[in-house]
C-alpha positions as CSV (number, residue, x, y, z in Angstrom):
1,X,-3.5,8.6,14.1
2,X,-6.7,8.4,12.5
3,X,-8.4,5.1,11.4
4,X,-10.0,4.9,8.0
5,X,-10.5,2.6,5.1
6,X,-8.4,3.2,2.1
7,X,-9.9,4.3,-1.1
8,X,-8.7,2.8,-4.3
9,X,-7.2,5.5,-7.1
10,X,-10.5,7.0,-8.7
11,X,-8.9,7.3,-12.0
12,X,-9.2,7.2,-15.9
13,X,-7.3,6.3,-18.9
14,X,-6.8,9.5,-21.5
15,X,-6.5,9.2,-25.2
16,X,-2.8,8.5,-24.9
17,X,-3.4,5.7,-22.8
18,X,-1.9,7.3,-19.3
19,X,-4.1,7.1,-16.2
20,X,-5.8,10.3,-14.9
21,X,-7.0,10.6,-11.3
22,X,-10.2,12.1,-11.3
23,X,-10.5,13.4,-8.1
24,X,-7.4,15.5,-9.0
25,X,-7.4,16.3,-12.4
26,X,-3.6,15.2,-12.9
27,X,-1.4,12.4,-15.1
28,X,-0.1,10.1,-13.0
29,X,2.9,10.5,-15.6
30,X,3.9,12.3,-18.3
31,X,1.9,11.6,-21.5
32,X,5.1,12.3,-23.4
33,X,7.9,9.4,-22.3
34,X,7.2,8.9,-18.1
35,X,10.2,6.5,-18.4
36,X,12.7,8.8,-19.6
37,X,11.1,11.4,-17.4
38,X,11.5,9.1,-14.2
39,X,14.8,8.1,-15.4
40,X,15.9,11.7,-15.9
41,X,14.0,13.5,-12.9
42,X,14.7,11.2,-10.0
43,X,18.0,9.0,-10.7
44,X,19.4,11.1,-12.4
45,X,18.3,14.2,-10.0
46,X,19.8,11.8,-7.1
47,X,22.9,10.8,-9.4
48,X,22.3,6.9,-8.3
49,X,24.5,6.0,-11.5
50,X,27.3,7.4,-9.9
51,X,26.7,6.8,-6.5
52,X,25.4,2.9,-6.3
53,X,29.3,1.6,-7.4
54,X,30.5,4.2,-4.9
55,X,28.0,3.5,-1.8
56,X,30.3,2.8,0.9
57,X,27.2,0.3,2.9
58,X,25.9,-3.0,1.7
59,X,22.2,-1.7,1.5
60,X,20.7,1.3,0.0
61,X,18.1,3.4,1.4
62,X,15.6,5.5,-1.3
63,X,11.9,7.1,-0.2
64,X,9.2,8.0,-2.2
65,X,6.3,10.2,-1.7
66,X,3.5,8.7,-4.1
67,X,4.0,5.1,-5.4
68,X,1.0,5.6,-7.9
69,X,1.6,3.1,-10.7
70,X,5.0,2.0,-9.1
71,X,6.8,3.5,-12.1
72,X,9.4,4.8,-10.5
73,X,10.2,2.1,-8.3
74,X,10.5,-0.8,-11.4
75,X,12.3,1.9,-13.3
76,X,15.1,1.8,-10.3
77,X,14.8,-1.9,-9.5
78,X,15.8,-2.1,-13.2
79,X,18.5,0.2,-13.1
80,X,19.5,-1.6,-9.4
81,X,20.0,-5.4,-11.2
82,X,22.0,-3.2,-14.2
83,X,24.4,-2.3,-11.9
84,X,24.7,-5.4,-9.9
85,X,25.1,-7.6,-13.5
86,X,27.8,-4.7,-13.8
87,X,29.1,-4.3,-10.9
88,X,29.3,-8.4,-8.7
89,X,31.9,-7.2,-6.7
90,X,30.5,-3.8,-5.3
91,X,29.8,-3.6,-1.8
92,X,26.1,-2.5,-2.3
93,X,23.8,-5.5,-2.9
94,X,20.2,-4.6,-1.7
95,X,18.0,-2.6,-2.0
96,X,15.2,-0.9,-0.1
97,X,12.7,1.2,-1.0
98,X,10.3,3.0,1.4
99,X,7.0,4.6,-0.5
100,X,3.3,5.9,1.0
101,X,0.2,6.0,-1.6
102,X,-3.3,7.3,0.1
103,X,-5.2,6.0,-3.0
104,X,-3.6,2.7,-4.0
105,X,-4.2,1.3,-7.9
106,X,-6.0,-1.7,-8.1
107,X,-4.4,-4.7,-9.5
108,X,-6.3,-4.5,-12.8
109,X,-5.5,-0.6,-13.5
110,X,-2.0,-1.0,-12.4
111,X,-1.7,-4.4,-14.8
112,X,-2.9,-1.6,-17.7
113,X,-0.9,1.2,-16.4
114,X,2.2,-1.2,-16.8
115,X,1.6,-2.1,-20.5
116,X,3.1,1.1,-21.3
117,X,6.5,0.2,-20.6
118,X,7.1,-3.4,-22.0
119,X,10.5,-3.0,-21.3
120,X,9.8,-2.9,-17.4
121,X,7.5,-6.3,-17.5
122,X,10.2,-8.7,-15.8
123,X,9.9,-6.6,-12.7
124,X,6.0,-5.2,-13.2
125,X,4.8,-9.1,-13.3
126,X,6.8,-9.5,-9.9
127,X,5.6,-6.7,-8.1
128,X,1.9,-7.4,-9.9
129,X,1.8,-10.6,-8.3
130,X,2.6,-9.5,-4.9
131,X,0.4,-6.4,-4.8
132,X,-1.4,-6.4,-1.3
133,X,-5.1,-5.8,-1.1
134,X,-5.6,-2.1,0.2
135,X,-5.8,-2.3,3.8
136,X,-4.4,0.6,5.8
137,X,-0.7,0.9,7.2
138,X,2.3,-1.2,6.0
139,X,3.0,-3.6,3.1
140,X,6.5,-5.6,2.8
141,X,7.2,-7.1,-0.5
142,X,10.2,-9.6,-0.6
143,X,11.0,-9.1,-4.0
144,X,14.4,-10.6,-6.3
145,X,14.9,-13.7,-3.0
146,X,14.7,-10.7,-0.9
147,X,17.9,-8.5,-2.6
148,X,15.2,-5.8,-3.3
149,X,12.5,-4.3,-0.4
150,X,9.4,-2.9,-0.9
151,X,7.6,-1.5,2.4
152,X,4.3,0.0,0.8
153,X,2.4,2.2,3.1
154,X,-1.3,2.6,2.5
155,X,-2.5,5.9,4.0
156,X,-1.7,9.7,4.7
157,X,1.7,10.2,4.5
158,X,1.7,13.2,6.2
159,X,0.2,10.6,9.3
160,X,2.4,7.8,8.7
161,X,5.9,8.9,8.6
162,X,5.7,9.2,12.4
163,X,5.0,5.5,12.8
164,X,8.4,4.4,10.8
165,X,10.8,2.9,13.2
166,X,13.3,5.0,14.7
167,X,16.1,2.8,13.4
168,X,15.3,4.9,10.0
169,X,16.6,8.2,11.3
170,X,19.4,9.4,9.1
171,X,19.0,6.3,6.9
172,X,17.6,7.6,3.8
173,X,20.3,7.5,1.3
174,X,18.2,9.5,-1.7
175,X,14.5,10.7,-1.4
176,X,11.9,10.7,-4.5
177,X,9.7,13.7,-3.3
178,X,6.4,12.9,-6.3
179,X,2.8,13.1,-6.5
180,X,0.1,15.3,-8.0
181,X,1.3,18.7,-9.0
182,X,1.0,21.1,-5.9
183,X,-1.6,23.0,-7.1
184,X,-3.7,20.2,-8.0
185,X,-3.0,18.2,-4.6
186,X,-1.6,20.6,-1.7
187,X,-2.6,18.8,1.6
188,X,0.4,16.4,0.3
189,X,2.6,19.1,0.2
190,X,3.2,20.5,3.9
191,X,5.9,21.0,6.0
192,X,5.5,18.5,8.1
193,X,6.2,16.0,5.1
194,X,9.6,18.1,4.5
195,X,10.7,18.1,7.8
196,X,9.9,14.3,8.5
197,X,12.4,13.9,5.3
198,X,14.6,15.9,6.6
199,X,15.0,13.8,9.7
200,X,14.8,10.1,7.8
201,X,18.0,11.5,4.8
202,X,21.0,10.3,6.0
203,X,24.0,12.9,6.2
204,X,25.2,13.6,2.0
205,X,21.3,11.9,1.1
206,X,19.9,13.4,-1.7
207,X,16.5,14.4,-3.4
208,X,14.6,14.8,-6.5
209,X,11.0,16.1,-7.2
210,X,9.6,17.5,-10.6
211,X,8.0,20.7,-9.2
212,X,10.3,23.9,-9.0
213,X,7.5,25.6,-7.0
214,X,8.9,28.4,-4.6
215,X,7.0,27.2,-1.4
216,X,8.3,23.6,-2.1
217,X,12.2,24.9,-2.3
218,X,11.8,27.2,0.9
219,X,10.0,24.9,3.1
220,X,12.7,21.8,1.9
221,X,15.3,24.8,2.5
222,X,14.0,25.1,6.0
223,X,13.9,21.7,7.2
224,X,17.5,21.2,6.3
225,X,18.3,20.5,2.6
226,X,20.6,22.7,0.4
227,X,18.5,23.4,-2.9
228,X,19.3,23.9,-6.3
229,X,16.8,24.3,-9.5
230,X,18.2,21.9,-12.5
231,X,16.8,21.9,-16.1
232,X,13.4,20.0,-16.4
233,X,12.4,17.2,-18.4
234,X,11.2,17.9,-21.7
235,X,8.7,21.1,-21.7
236,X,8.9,21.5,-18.1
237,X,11.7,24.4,-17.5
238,X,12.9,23.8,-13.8
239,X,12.8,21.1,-11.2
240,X,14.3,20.6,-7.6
241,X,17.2,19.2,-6.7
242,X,18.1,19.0,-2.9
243,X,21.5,17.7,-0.6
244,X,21.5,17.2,3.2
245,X,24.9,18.6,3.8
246,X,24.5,18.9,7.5
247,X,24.3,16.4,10.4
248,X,20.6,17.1,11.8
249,X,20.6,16.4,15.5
250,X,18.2,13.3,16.2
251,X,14.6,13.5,17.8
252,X,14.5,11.7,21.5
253,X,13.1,8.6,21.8
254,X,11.4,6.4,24.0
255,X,14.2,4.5,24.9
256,X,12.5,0.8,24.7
257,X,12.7,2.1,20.7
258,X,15.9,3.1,20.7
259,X,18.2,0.1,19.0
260,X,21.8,0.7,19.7
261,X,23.9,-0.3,15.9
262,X,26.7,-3.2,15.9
263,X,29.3,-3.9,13.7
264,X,30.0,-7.4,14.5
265,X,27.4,-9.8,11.9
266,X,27.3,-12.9,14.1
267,X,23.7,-13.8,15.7
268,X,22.7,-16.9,17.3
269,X,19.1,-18.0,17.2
270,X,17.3,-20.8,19.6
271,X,15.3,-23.4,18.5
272,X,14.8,-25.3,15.2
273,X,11.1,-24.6,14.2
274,X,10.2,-22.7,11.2
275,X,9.7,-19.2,13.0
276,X,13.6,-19.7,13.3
277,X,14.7,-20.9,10.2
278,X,12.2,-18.5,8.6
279,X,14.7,-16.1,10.3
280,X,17.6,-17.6,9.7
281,X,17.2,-17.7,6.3
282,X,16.7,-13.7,6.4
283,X,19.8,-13.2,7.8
284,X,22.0,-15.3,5.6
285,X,20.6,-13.6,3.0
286,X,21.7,-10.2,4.5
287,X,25.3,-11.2,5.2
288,X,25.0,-12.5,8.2
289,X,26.7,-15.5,10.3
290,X,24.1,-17.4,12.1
291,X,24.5,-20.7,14.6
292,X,20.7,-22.1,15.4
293,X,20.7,-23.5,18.8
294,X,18.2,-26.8,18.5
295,X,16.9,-29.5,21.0
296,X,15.6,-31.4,18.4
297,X,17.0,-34.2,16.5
298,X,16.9,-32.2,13.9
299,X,16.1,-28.4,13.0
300,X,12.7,-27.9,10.5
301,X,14.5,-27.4,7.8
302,X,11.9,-25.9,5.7
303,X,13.9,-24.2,3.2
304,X,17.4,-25.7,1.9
305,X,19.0,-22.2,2.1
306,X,19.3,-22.2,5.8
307,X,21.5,-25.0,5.9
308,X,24.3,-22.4,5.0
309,X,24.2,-21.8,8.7
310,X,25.5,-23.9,11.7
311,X,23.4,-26.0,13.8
312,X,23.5,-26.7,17.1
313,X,21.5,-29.4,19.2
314,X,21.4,-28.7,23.2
């Protein structure tokens, strides 16, 4: 992989209001209503209000291509806390959402970029004031007590999606496939991109992209997913919608990588300092039963949550 500094977005703010990137000419959204556009392009291209009460895991899964001004993922965090005031009961309670952005916002333009939508500020002022500075590879941001995941990767996407863990494989439950129009930004748009989310959707995922451009829908179409045109937003006549309805076979990996699954959510943890409650307290929050092992008199407990588990002394 090649080493490089990352570049903050070169961009501008039109007439309207909505940031331009300079160095490609394009809207970062539409000038016309880029909520309703997100709302209508990508959940509703991936059907998430149907399929979050449905979702058969406790965790789901969505990819982006281009984060840009994180619109799209604050418009689905919003929609994600909807359905959980909605829905206490359902079996899906986090959320995690994977995204890559070569030329990240700064924390001032995104803070501007975000005053168009005041509807969205309890969740912009959160992700706001976690917003890493722009150093390449990946981000985590613990957001909601760690219900919602943001890994935000800062560089090439067409580099990066190699260096997810293998544990991702057929774990994507819905892809967002967005960024600079293809004519204005085609190094983005490769094959290699398709194929590497072809090989991260899990079995019935789903995608969603704006374009309807004929290389975009054959080279999707080759890597795996059935494709289907759907009515645009607004002026824009067509976009993409896309299902993997086939079980891809898996890439080999270096064993040492490969992490065989369990179904049994029991872990114990040795030793009471705060590298293990830190852990702990990650895994309680995920569901799972945890016993900390502990010499000490007494475990650091650092944070009252963790007391929720069971505690040993040896």
């Amino acid at each position: 992989m090649k080493h490089y500094s990352i570049q903050p977005a070169n961009l501008e703010f039109n007439a309207e209001g909505t940031p331009v990137s300079r160095d490609f000419d394009d809207v970062y959204f539409s000038n016309d209503n880029g909520l309703e556009e997100t709302r209508y392009v990508f959940l509703g291209g991936n059907q998430l209000e149907v399929r979050f009460p449905e979702h058969p895991h406790p965790l789901f899964v969505v990819a982006e291509s281009g984060f840009g001004t994180g619109l799209n993922f604050l418009t689905l965090w919003q929609a994600f806390d909807q359905f959980r005031e909605a829905h206490p009961q359902a079996r899906l309670q986090r959320l995690h959402f994977i995204s890559f952005e070569k030329f990240p916002l700064t924390r001032a333009d995104l803070a501007i970029a975000h005053q168009h939508w005041p509807e969205l500020a309890p969740w912009a002022e959160q992700l706001q004031a976690q917003w890493p500075m722009p150093l390449p590879g990946c981000h985590r941001l613990l957001l909601d007590e760690g219900r919602v995941t943001l890994d935000l990767w800062f560089g090439d996407i067409n580099e990066l999606t190699s260096q997810l863990d293998d544990s991702l494989n057929q774990k994507v439950d819905a892809w967002f496939l967005d960024g600079f129009a293809p004519a204005k930004n085609p190094d983005m748009w490769t094959q290699n991109l398709f194929n590497a989310m072809a090989r991260l959707a899990r079995p019935g995922g789903t995608l969603a992209t704006f374009t309807s451009a004929g290389f975009v829908r054959r080279g999707l179409q080759d890597a795996g997913f059935t494709m289907q045109k759907r009515k645009g937003f607004g002026r824009k006549r067509e976009m993409l919608c896309g299902v993997m309805e086939q079980t891809l076979p898996l890439p080999c990996s270096t064993p040492w990588f490969n992490r065989t699954g369990s179904s049994k959510r029991e872990v114990a943890i040795i030793g009471g300092g705060i590298a293990s409650a830190l852990l702990s307290l990650a895994l309680l929050r995920r569901g799972w039963q945890v016993t900390l092992y502990c010499a000490d008199e007494a475990p650091a407990w650092v944070l009252p949550a963790i007391a929720r588990g069971r505690c040993i002394r040896y």
